[in-house]
N, CA, C and O atoms as a Maestro MAE file, in Angstrom:
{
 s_m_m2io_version
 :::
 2.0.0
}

f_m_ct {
 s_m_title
 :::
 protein
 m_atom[320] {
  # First column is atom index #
  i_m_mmod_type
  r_m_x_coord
  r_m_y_coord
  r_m_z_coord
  i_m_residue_number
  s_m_chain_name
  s_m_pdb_residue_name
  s_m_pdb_atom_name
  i_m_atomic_number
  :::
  1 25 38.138 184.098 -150.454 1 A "UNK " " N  " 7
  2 3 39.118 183.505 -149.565 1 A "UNK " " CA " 6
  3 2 38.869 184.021 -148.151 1 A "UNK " " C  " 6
  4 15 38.550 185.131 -147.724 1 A "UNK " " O  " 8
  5 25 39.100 182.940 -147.611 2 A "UNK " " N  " 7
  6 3 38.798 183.309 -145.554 2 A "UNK " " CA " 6
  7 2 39.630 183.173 -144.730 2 A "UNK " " C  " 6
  8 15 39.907 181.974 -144.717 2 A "UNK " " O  " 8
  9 25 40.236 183.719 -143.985 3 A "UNK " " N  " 7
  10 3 41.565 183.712 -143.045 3 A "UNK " " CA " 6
  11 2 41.017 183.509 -142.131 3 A "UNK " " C  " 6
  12 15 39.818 183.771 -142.033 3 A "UNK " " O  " 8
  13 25 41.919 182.826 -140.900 4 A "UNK " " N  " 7
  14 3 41.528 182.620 -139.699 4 A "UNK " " CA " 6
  15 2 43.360 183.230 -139.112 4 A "UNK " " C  " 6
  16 15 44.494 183.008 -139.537 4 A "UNK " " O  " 8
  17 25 42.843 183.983 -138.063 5 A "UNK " " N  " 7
  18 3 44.374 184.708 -137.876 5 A "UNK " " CA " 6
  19 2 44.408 185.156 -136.048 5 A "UNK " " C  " 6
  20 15 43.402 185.471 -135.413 5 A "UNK " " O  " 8
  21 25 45.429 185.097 -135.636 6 A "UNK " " N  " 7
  22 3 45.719 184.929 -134.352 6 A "UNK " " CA " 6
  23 2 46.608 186.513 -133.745 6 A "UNK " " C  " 6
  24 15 47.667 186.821 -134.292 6 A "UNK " " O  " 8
  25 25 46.265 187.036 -133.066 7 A "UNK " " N  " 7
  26 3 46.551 188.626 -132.569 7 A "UNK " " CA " 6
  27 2 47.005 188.051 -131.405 7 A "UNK " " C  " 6
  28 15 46.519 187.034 -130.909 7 A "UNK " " O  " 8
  29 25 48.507 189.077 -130.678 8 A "UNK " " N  " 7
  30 3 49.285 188.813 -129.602 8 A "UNK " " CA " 6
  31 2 49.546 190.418 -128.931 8 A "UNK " " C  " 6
  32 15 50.444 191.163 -129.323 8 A "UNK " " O  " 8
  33 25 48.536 190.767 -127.821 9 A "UNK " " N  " 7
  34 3 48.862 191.668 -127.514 9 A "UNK " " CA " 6
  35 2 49.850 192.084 -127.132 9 A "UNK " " C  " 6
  36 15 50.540 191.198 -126.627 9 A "UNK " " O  " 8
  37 25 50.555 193.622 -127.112 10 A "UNK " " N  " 7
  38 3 52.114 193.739 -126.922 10 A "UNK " " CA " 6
  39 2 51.585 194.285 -125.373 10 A "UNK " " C  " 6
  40 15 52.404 194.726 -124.566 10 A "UNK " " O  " 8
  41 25 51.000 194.251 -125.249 11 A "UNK " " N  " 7
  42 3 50.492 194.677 -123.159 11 A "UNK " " CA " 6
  43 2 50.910 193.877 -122.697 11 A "UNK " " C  " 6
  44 15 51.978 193.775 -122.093 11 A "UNK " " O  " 8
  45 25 49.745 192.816 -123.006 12 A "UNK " " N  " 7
  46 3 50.187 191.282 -121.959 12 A "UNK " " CA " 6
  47 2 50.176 190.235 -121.958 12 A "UNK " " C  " 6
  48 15 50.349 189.388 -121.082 12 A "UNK " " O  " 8
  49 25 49.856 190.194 -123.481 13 A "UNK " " N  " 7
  50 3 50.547 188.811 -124.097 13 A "UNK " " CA " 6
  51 2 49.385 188.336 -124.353 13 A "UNK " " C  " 6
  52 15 49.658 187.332 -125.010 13 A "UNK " " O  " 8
  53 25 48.218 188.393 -124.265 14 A "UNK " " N  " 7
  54 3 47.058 187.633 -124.251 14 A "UNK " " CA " 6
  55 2 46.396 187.260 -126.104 14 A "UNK " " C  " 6
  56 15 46.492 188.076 -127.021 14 A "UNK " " O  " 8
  57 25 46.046 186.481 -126.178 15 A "UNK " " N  " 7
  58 3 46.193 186.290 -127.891 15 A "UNK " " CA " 6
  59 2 44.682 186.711 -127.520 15 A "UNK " " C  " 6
  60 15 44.004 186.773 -126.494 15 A "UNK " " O  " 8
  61 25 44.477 187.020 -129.174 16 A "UNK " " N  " 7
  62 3 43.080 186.865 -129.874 16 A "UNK " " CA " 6
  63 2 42.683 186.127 -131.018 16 A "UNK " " C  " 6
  64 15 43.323 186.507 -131.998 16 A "UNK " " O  " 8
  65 25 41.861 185.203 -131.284 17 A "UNK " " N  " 7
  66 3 41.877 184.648 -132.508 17 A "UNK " " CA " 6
  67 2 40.471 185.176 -133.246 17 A "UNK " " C  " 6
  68 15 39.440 185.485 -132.649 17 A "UNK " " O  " 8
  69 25 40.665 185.201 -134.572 18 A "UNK " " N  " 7
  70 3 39.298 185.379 -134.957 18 A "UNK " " CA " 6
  71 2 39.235 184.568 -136.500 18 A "UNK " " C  " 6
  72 15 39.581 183.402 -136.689 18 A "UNK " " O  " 8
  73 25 38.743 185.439 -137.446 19 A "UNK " " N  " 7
  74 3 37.998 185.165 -138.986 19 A "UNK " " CA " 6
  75 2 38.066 186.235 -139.712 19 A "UNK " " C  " 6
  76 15 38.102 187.257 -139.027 19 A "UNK " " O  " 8
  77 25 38.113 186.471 -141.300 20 A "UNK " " N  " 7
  78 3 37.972 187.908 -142.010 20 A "UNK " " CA " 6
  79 2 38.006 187.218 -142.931 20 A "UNK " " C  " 6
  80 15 38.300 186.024 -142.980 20 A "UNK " " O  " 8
  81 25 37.635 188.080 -143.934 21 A "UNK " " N  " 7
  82 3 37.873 188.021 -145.687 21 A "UNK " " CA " 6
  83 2 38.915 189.419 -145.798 21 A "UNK " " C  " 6
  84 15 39.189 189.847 -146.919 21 A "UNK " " O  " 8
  85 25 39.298 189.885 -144.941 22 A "UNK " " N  " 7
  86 3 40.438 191.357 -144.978 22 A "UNK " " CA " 6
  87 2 41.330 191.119 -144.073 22 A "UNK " " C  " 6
  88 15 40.893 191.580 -143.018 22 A "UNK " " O  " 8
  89 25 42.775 190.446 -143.852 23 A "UNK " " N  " 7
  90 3 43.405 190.572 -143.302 23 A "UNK " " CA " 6
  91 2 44.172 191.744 -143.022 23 A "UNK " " C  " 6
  92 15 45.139 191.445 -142.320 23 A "UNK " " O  " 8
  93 25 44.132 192.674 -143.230 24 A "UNK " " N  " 7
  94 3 44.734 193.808 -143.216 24 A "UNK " " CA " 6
  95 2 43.568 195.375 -142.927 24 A "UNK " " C  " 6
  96 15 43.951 196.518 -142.679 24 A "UNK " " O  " 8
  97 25 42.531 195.022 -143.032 25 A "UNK " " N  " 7
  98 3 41.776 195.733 -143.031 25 A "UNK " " CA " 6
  99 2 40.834 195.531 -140.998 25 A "UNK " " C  " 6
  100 15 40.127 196.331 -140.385 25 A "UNK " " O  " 8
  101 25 41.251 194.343 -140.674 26 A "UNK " " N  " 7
  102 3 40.888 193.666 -139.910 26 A "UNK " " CA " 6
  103 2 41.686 193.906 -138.830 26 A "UNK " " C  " 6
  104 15 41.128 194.324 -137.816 26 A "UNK " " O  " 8
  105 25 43.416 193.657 -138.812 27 A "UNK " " N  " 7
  106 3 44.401 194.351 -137.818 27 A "UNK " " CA " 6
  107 2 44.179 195.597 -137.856 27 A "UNK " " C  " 6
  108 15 44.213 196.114 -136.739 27 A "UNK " " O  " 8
  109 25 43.943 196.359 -138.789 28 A "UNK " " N  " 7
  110 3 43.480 197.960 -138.537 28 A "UNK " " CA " 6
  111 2 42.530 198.220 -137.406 28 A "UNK " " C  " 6
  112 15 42.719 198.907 -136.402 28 A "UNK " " O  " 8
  113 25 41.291 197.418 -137.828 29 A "UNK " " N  " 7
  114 3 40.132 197.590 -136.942 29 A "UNK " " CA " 6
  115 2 40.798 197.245 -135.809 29 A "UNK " " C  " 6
  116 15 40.406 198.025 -134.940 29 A "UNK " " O  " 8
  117 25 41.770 196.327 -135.257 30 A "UNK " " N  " 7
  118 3 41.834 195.666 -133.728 30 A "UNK " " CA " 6
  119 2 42.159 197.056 -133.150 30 A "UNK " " C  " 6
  120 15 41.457 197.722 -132.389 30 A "UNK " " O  " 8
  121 25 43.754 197.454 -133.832 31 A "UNK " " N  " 7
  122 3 44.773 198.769 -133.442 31 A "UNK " " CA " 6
  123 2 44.317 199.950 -133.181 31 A "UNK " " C  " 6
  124 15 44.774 200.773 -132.388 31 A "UNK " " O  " 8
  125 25 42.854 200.077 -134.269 32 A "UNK " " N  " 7
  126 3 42.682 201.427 -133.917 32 A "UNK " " CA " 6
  127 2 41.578 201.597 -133.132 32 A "UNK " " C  " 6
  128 15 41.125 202.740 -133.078 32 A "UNK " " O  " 8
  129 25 40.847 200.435 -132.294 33 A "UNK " " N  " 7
  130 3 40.258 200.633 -131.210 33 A "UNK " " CA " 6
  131 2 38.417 200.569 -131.441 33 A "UNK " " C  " 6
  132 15 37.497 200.704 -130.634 33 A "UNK " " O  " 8
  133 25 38.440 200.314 -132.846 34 A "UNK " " N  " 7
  134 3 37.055 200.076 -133.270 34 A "UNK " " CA " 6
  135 2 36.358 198.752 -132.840 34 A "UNK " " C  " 6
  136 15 35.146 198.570 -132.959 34 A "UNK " " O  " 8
  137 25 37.330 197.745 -132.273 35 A "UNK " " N  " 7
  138 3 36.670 196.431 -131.700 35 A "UNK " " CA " 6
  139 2 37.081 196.302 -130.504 35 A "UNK " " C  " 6
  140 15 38.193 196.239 -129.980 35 A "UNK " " O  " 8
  141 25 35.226 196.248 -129.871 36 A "UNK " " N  " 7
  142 3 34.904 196.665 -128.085 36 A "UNK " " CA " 6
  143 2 36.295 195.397 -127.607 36 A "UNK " " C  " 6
  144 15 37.419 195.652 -127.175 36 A "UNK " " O  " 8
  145 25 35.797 194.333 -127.832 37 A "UNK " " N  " 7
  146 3 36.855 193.506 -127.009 37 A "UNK " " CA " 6
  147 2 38.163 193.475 -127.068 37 A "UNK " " C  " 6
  148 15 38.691 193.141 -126.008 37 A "UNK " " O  " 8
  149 25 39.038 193.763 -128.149 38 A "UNK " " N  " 7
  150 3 40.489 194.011 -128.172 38 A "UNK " " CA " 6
  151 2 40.649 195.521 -127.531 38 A "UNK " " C  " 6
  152 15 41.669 195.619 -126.849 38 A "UNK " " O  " 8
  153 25 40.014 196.471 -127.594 39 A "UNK " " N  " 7
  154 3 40.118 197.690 -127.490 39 A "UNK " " CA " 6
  155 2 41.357 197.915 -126.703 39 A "UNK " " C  " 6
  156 15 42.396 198.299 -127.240 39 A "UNK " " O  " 8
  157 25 41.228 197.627 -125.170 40 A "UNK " " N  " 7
  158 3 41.629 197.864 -124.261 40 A "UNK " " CA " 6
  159 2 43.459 197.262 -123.867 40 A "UNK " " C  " 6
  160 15 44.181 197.352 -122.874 40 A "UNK " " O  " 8
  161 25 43.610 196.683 -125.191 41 A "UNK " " N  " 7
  162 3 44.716 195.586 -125.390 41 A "UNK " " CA " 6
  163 2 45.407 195.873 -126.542 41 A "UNK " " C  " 6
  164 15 46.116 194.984 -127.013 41 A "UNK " " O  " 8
  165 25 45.329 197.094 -127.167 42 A "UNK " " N  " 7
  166 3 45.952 197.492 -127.920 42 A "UNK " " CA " 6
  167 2 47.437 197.910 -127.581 42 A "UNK " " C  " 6
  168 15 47.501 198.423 -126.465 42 A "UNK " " O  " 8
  169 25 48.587 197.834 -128.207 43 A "UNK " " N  " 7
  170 3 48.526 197.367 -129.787 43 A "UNK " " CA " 6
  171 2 48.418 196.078 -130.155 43 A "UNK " " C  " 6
  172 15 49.040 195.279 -129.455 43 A "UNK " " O  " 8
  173 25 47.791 195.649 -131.074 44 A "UNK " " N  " 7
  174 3 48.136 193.919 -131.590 44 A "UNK " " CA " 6
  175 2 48.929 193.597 -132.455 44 A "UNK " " C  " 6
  176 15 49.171 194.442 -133.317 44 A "UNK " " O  " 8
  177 25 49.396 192.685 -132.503 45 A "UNK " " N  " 7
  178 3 50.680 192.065 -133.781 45 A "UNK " " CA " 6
  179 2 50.396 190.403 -134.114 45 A "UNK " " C  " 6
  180 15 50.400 189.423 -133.369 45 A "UNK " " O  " 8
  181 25 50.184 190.532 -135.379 46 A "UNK " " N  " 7
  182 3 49.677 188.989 -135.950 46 A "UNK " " CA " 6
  183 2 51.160 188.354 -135.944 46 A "UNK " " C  " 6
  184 15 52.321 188.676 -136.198 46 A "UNK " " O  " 8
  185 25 50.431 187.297 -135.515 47 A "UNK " " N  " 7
  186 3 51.464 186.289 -135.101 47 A "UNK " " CA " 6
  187 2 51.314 184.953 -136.096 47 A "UNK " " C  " 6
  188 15 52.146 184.064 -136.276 47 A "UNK " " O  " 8
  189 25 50.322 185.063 -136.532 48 A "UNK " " N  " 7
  190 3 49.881 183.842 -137.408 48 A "UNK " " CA " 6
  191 2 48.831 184.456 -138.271 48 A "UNK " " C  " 6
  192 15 48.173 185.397 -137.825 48 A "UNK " " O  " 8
  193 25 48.566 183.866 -139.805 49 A "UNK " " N  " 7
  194 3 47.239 183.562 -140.332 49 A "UNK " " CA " 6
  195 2 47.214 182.378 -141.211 49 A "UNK " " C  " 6
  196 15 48.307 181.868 -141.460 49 A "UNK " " O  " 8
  197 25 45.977 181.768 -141.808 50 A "UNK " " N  " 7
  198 3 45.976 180.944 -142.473 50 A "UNK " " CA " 6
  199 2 44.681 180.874 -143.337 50 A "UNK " " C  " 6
  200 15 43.600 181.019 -142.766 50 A "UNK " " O  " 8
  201 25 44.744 180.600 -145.064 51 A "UNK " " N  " 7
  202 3 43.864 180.575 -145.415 51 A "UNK " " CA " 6
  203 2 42.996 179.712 -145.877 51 A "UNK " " C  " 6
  204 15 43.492 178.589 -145.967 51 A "UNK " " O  " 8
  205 25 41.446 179.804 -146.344 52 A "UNK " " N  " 7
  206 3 40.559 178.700 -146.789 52 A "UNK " " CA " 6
  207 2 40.235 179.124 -147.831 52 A "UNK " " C  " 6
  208 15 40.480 180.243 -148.281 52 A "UNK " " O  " 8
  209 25 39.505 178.054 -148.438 53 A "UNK " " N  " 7
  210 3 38.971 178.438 -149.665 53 A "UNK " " CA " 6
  211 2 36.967 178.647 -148.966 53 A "UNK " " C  " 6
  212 15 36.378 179.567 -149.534 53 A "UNK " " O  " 8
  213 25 36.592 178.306 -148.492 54 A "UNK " " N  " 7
  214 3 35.122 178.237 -147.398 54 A "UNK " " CA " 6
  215 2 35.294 178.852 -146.259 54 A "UNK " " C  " 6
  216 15 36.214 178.782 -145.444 54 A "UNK " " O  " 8
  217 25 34.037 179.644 -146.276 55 A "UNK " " N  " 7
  218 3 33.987 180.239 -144.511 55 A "UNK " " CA " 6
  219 2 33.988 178.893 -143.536 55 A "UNK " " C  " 6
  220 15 34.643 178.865 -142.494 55 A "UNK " " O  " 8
  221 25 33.006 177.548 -144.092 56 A "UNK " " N  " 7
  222 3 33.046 176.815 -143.083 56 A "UNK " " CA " 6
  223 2 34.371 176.174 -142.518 56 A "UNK " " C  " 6
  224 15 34.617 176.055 -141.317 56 A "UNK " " O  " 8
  225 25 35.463 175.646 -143.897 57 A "UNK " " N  " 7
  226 3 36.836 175.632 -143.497 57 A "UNK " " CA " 6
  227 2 37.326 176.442 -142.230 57 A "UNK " " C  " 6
  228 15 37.884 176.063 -141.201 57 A "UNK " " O  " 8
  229 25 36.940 177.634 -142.644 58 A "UNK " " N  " 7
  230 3 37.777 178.386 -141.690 58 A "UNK " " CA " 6
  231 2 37.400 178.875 -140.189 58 A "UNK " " C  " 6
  232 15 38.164 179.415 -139.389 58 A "UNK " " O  " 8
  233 25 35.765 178.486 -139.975 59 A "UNK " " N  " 7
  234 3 35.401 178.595 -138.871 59 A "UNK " " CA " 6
  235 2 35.824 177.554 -138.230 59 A "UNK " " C  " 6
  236 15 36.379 177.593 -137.132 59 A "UNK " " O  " 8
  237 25 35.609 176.654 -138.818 60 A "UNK " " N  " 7
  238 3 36.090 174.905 -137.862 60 A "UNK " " CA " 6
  239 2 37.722 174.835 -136.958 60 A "UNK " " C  " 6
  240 15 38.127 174.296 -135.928 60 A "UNK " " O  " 8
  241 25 38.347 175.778 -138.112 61 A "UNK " " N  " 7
  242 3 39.669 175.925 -137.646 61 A "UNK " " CA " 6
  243 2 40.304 177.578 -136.476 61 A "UNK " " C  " 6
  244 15 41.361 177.918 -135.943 61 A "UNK " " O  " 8
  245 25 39.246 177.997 -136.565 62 A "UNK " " N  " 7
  246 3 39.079 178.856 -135.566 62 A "UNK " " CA " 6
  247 2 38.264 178.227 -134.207 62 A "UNK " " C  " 6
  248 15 38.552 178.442 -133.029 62 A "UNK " " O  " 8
  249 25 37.345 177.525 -134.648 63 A "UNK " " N  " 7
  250 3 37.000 176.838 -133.429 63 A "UNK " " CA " 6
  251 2 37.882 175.958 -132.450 63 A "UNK " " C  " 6
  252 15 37.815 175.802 -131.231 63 A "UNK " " O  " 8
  253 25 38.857 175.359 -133.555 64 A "UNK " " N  " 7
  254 3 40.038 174.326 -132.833 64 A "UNK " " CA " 6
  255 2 40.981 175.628 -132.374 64 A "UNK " " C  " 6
  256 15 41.200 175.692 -131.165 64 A "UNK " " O  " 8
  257 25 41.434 176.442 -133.030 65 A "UNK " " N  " 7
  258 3 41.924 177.612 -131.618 65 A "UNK " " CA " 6
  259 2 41.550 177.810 -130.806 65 A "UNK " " C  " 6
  260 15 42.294 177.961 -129.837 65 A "UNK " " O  " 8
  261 25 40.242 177.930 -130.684 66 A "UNK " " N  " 7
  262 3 39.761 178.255 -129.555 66 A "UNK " " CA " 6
  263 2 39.472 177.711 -128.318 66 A "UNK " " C  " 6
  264 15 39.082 178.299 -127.310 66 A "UNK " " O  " 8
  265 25 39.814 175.924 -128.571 67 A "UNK " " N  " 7
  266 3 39.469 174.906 -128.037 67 A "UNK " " CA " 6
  267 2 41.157 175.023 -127.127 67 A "UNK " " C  " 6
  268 15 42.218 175.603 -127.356 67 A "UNK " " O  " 8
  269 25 40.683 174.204 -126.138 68 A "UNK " " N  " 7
  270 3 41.885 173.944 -125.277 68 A "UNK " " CA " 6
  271 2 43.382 173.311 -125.643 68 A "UNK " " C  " 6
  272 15 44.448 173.602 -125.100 68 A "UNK " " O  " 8
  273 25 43.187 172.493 -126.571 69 A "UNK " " N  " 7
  274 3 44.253 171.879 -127.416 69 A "UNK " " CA " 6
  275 2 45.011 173.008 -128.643 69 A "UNK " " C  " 6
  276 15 46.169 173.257 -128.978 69 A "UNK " " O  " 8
  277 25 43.880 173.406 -128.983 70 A "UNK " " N  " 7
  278 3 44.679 174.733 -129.827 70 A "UNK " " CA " 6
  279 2 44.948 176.309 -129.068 70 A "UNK " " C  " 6
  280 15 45.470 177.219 -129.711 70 A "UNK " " O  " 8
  281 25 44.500 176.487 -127.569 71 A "UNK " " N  " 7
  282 3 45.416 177.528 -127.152 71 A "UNK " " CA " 6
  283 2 46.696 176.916 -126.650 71 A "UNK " " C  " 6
  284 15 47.596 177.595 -126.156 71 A "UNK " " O  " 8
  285 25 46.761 175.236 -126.834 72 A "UNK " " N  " 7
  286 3 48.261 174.923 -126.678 72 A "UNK " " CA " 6
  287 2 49.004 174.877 -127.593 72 A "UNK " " C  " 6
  288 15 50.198 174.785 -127.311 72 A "UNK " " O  " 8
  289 25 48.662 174.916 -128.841 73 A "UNK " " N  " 7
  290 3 49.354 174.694 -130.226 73 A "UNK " " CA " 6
  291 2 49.415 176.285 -130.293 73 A "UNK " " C  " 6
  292 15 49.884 176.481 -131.415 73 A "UNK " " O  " 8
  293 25 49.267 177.135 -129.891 74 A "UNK " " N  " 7
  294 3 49.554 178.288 -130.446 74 A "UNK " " CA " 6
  295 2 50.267 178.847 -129.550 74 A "UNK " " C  " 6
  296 15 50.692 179.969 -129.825 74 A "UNK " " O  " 8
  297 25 50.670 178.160 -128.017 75 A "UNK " " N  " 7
  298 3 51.289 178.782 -127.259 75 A "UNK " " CA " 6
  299 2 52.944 178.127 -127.467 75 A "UNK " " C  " 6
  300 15 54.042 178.649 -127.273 75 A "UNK " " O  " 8
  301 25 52.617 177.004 -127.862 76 A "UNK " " N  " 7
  302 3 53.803 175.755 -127.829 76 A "UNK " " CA " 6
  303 2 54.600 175.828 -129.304 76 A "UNK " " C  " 6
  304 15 55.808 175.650 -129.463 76 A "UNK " " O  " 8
  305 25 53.727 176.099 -130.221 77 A "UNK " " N  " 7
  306 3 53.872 176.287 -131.767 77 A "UNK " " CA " 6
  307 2 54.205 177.210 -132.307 77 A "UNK " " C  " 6
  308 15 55.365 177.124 -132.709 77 A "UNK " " O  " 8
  309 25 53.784 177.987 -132.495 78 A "UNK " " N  " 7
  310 3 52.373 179.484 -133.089 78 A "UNK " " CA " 6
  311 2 53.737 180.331 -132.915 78 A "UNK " " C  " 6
  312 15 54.493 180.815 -133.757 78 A "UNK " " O  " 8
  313 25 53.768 180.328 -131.453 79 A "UNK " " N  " 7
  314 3 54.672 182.170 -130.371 79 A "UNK " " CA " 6
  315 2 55.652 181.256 -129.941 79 A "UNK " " C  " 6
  316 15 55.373 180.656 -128.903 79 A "UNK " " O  " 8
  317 25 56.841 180.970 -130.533 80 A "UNK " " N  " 7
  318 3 57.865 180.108 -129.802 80 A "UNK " " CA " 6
  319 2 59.272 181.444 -130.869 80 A "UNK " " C  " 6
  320 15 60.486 181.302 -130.727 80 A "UNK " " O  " 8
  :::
 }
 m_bond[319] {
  # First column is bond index #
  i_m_from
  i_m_to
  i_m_order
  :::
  1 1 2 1
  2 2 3 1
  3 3 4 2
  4 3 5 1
  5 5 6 1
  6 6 7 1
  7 7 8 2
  8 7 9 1
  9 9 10 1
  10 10 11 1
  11 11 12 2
  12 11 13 1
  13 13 14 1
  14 14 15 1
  15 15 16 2
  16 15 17 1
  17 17 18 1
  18 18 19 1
  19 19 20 2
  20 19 21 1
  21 21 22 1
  22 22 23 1
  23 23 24 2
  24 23 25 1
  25 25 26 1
  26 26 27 1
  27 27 28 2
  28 27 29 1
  29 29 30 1
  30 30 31 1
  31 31 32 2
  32 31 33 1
  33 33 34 1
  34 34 35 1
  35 35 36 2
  36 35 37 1
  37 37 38 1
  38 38 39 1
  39 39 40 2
  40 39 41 1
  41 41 42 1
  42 42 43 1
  43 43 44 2
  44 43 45 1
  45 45 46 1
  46 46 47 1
  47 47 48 2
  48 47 49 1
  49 49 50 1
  50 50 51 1
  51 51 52 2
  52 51 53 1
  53 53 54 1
  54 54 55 1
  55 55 56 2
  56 55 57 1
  57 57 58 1
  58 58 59 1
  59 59 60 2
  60 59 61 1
  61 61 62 1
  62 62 63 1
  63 63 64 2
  64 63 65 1
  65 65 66 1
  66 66 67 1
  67 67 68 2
  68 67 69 1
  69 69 70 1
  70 70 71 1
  71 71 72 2
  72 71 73 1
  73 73 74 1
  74 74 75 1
  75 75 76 2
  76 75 77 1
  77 77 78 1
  78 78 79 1
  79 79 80 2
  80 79 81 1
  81 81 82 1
  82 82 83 1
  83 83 84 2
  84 83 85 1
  85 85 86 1
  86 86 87 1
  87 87 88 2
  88 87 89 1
  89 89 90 1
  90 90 91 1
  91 91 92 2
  92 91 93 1
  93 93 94 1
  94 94 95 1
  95 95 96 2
  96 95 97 1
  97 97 98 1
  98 98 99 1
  99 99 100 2
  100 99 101 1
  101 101 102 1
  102 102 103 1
  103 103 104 2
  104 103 105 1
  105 105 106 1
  106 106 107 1
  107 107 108 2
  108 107 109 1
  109 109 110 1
  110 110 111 1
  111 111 112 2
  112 111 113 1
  113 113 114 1
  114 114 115 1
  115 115 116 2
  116 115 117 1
  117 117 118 1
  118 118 119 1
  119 119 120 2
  120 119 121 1
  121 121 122 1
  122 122 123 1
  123 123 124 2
  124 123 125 1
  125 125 126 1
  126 126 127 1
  127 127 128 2
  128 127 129 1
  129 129 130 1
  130 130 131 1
  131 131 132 2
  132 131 133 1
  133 133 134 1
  134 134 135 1
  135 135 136 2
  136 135 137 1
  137 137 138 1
  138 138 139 1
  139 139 140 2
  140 139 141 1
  141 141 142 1
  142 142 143 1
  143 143 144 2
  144 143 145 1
  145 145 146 1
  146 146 147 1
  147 147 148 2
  148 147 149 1
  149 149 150 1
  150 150 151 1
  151 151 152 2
  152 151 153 1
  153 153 154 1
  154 154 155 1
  155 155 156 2
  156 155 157 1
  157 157 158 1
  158 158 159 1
  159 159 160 2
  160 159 161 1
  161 161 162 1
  162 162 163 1
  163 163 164 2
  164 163 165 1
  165 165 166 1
  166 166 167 1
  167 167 168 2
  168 167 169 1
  169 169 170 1
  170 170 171 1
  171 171 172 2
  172 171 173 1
  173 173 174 1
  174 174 175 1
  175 175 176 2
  176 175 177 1
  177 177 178 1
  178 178 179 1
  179 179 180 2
  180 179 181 1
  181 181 182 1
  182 182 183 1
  183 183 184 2
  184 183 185 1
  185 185 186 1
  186 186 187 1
  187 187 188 2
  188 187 189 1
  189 189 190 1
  190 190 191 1
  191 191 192 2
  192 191 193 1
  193 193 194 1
  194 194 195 1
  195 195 196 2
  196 195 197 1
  197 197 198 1
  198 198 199 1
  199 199 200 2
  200 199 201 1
  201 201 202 1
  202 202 203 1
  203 203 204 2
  204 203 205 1
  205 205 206 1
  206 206 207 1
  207 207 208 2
  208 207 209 1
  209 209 210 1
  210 210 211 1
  211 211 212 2
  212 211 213 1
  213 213 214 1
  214 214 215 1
  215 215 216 2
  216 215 217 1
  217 217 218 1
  218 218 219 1
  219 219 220 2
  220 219 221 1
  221 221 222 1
  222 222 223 1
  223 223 224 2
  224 223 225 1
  225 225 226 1
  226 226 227 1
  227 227 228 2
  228 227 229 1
  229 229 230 1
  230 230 231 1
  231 231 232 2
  232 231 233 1
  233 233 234 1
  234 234 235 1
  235 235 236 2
  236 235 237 1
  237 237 238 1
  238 238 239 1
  239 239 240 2
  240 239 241 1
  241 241 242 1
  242 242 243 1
  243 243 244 2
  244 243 245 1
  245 245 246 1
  246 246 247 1
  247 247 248 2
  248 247 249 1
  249 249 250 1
  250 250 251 1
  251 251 252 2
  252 251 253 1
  253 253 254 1
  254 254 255 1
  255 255 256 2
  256 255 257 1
  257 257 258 1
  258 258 259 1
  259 259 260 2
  260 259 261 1
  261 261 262 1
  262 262 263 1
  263 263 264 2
  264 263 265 1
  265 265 266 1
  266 266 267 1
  267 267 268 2
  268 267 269 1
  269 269 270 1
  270 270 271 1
  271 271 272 2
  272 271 273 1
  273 273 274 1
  274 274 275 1
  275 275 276 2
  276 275 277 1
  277 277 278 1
  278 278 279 1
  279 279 280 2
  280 279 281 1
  281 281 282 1
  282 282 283 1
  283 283 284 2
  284 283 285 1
  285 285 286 1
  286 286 287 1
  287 287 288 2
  288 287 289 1
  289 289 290 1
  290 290 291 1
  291 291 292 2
  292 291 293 1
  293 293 294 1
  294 294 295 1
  295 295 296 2
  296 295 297 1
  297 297 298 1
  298 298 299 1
  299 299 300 2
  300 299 301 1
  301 301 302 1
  302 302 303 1
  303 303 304 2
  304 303 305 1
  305 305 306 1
  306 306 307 1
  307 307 308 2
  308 307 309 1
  309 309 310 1
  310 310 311 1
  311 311 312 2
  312 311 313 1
  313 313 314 1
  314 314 315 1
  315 315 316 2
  316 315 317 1
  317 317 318 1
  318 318 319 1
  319 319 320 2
  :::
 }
}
């Protein structure tokens, strides 16, 4: 199983989206500073996840986050 899951920094609000097969093992890594790009934006708090049964499922749907229409669905949707 593959999650695609959405991080809301408590700094400054700035989301992160990514991918895992460890949801929980994965917010660890953001919080405790082991991933260069969240690092600096710690703490994080999941705001969303969702799962697939395929990595490709779940990349496609991380890609539409990432796309302009889905940082509006997650700003409008998602964090309301």
């Amino acid at each position: 199983m593959f999650f695609v899951y959405v991080l809301k920094s408590e700094v400054d609000g700035r989301y992160y989206k990514g991918m895992t097969e460890n949801l929980e093992k994965r917010l660890k890594e953001h919080n405790s500073g082991s991933t260069k790009s969240t690092k600096a934006y710690r703490p994080w708090r999941m705001i969303y996840s969702k799962s697939f049964e395929t990595r490709i499922e779940a990349r496609e749907f991380e890609k539409y986050l990432k796309s302009g229409s889905g940082r509006d669905y997650i700003k409008n949707t998602l964090d309301s």
